[in-house]
C-alpha positions as CSV (number, residue, x, y, z in Angstrom):
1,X,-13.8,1.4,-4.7
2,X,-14.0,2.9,-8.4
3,X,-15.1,6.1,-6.8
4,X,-11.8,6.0,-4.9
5,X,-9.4,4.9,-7.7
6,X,-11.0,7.4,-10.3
7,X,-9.6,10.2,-7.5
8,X,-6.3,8.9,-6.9
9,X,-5.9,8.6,-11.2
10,X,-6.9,12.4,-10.7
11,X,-4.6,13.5,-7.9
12,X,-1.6,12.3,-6.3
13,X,-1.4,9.4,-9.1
14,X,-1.5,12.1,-12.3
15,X,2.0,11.7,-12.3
16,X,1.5,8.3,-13.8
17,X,-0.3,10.3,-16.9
18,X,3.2,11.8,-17.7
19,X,5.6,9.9,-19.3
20,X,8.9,12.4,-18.4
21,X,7.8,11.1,-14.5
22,X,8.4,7.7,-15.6
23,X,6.1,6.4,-12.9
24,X,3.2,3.3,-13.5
25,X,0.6,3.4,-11.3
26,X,-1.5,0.4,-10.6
27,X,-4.5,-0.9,-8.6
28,X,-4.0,-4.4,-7.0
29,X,-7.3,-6.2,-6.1
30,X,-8.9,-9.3,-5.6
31,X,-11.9,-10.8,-6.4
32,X,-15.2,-9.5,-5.1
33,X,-17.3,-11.2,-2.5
34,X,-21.2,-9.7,-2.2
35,X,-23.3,-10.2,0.4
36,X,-21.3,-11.5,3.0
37,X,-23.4,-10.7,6.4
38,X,-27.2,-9.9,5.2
39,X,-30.0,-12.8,3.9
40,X,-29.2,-12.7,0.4
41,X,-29.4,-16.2,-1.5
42,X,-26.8,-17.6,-2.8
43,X,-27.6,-17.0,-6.0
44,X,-28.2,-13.5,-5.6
45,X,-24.7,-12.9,-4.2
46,X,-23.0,-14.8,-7.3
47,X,-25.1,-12.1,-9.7
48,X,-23.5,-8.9,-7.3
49,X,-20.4,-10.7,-7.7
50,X,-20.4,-11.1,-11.3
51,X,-21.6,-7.2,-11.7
52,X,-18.8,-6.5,-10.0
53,X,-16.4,-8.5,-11.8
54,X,-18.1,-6.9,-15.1
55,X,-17.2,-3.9,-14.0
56,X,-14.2,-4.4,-13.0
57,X,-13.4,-5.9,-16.4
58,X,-14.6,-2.7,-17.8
59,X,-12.7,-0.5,-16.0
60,X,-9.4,-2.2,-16.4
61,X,-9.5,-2.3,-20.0
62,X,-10.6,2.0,-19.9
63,X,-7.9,2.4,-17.8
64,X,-5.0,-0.5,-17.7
65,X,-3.8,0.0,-14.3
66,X,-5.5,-3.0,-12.7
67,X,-4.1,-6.3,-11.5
68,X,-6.5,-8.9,-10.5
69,X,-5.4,-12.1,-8.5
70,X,-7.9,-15.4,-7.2
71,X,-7.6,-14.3,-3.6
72,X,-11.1,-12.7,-2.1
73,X,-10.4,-9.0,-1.1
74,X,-10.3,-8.4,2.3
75,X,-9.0,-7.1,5.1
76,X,-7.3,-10.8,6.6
77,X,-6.5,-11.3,3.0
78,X,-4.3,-7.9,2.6
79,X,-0.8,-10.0,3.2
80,X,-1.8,-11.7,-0.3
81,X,-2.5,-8.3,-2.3
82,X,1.0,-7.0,-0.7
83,X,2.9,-10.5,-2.2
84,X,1.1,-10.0,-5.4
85,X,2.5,-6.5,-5.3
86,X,6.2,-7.1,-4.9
87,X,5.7,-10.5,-7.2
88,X,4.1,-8.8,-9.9
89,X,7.3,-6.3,-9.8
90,X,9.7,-9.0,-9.7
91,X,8.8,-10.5,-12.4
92,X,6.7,-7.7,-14.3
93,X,9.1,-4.8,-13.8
94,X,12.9,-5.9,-12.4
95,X,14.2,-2.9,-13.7
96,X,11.9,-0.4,-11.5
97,X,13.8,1.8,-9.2
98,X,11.5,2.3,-6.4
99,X,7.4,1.1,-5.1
100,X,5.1,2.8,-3.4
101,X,2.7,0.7,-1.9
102,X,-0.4,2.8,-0.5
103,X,-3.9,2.4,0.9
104,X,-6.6,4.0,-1.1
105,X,-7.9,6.3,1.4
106,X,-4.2,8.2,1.9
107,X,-2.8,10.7,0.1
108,X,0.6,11.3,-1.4
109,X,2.9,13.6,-1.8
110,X,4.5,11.9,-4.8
111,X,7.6,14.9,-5.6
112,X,8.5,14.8,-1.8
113,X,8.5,11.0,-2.2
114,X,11.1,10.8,-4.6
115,X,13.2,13.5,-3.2
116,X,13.2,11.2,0.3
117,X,14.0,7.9,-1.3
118,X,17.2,9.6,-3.6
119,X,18.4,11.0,-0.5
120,X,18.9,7.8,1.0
121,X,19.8,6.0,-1.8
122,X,23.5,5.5,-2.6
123,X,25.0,5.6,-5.6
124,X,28.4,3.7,-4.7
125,X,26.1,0.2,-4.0
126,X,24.7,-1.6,-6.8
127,X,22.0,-2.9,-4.5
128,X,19.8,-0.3,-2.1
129,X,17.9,-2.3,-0.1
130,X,15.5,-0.9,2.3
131,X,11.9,-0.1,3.1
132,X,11.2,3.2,4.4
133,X,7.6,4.5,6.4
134,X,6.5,4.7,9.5
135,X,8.3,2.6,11.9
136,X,6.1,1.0,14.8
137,X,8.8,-0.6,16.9
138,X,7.9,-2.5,20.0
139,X,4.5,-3.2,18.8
140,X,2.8,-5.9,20.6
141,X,-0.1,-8.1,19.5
142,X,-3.2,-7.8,20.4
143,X,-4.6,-10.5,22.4
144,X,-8.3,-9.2,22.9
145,X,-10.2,-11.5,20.7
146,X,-13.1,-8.8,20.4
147,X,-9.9,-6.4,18.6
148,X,-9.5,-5.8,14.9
149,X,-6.0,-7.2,14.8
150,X,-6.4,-10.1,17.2
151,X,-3.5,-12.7,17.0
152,X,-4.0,-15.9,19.1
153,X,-0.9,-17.4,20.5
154,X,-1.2,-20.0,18.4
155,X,-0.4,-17.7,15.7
156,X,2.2,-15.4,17.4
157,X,3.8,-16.5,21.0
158,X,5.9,-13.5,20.8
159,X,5.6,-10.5,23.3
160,X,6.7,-8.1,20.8
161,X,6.4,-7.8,16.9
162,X,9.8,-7.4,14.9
163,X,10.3,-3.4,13.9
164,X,8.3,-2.8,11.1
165,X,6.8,-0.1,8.9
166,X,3.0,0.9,9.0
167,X,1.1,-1.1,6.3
168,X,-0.9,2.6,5.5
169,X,1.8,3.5,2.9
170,X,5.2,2.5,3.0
171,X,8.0,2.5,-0.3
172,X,10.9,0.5,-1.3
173,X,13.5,-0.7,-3.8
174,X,12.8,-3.2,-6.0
175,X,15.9,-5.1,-4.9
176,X,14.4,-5.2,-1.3
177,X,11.0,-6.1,-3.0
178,X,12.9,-9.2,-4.4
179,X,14.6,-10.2,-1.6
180,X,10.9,-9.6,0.5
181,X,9.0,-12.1,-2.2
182,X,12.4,-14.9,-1.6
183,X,11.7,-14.3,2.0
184,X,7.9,-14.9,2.1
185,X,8.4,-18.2,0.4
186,X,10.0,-19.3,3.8
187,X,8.4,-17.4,6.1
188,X,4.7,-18.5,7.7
189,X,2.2,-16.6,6.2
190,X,0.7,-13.9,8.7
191,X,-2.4,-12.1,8.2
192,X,-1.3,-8.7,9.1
193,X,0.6,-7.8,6.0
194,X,2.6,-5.1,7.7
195,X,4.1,-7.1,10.1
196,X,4.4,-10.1,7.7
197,X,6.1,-8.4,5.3
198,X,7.9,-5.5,6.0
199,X,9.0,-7.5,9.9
200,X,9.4,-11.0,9.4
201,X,10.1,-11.4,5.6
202,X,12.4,-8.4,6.3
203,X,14.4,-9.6,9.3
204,X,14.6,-13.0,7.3
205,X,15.7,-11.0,3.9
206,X,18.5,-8.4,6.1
207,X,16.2,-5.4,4.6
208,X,16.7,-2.5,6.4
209,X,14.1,-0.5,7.9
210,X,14.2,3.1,7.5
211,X,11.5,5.3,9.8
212,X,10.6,8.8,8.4
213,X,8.5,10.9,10.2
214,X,7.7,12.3,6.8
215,X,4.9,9.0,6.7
216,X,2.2,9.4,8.8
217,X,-0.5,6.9,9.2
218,X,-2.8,9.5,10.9
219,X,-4.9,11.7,9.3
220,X,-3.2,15.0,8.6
221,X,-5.4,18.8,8.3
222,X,-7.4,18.4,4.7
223,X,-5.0,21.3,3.7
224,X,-2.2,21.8,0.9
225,X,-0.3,23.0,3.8
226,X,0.0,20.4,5.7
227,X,1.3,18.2,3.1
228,X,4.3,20.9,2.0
229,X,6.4,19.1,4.4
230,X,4.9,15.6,4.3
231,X,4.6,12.4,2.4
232,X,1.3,10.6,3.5
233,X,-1.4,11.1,5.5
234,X,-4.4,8.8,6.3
235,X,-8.4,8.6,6.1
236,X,-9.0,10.9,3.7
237,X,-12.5,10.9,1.2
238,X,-12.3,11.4,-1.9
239,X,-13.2,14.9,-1.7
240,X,-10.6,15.4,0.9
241,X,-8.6,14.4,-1.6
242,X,-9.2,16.8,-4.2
243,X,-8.7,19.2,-2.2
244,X,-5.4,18.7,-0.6
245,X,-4.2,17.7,-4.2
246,X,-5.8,21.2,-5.5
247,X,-4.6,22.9,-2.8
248,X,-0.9,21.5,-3.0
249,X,-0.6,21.5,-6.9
250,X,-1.8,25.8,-6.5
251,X,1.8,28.0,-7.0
252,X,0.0,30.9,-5.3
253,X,-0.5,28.5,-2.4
254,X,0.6,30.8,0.4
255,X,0.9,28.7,4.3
């Protein structure tokens, strides 16, 4: 993962690096589990562990754009990085205008971005609140217990999800992000942390959900181009990357 947050500090997150953007850019994580599926004792996964969390240490205090919580980072766990998001912004940064959350592997068109979310921000209310991505509405669970996203009944007796936004990259205001974090206080947790958040903790918080096509959670051509006219795209290496940044940020770019 260093690999991949040492490119994003390089491409779509530069604008962090200038303070006229006024933009912060930060890395949630967890804490590192090693070893998980192979024979490994246990004392030899608490020294990979430990590496890692050296390293980790390291590169936080190099860079200062990490936050670190208790949870173990992984996939079931991602509902608790997205909380830790919007209640280190609550309470960390009230006064912030808009937040991007993202998954490493996308990239982002940050000026196109903040272009979108003034457009449908009005001036005349003291309070936007909304989440904007790409909507998925209609979704149903998956009830296959072989599937990725497999919710039991048990968990989820509903035929369809509430609308929600696609967990690949999604923004909103901070006074939706405040209302979200009062919401998921009352609402049962949920291990898919799109449809936690940004359905239930939204219908229970009245956040309105705003689809742009401008999101995709599929993976776009590696190209400038393509992202002229986009926001995100999805599944990109790091050298995919790079080039899309270096191809976008080029003012002879001709498409």
């Amino acid at each position: 993962m260093f690999e991949k947050r040492t490119v994003i500090r390089k491409t779509w997150g530069d604008n962090a690096w200038l303070s006229r953007n006024n933009v912060t850019l930060l890395f949630f994580i967890g804490r590192a589990r090693g070893g998980s599926t192979d024979n490994r004792t246990s004392e030899n996964r608490t020294s990979v562990n430990e590496k890692t969390q050296r390293l980790i240490e390291k590169e936080a205090i190099l860079y200062r754009d990490i936050v670190q919580e208790s949870y173990i980072d992984s996939y079931g766990n991602l509902s608790y990085k997205s909380l830790s998001i919007i209640k280190w912004v609550t309470t960390s940064c009230p006064h912030a205008k808009y937040i991007l959350k993202a998954d490493t592997d996308m990239y982002i068109n940050i000026p196109l971005l903040v272009q979108t979310l003034k457009a449908h921000t009005d001036p005349n209310v003291k309070f936007n609140t909304f989440i904007m991505g790409q909507a998925l509405p209609n979704s149903q669970p998956f009830r296959d217990p072989l599937s990725k996203w497999y919710v039991p009944y048990s968990r989820f007796n509903g035929s369809v999800y509430p609308n929600f936004v696609s967990g690949t990259a999604y923004a909103l205001t901070t006074p939706a992000a405040k209302l979200l974090y009062e919401a998921s206080m009352r609402v049962p947790f949920f291990w898919l942390e799109d449809v936690y958040l940004t359905g239930f903790c939204a219908v229970l918080a009245n956040v309105t959900i705003i689809h742009s096509p401008l999101f995709s959670l599929y993976k776009l051509s590696t190209s400038g181009c393509a992202f002229r006219s986009m926001i995100s795209g999805h599944e990109y290496s790091t050298s995919e990357l790079e080039t899309i940044h270096r191809e976008l940020t080029n003012s002879s770019l001709v498409c």
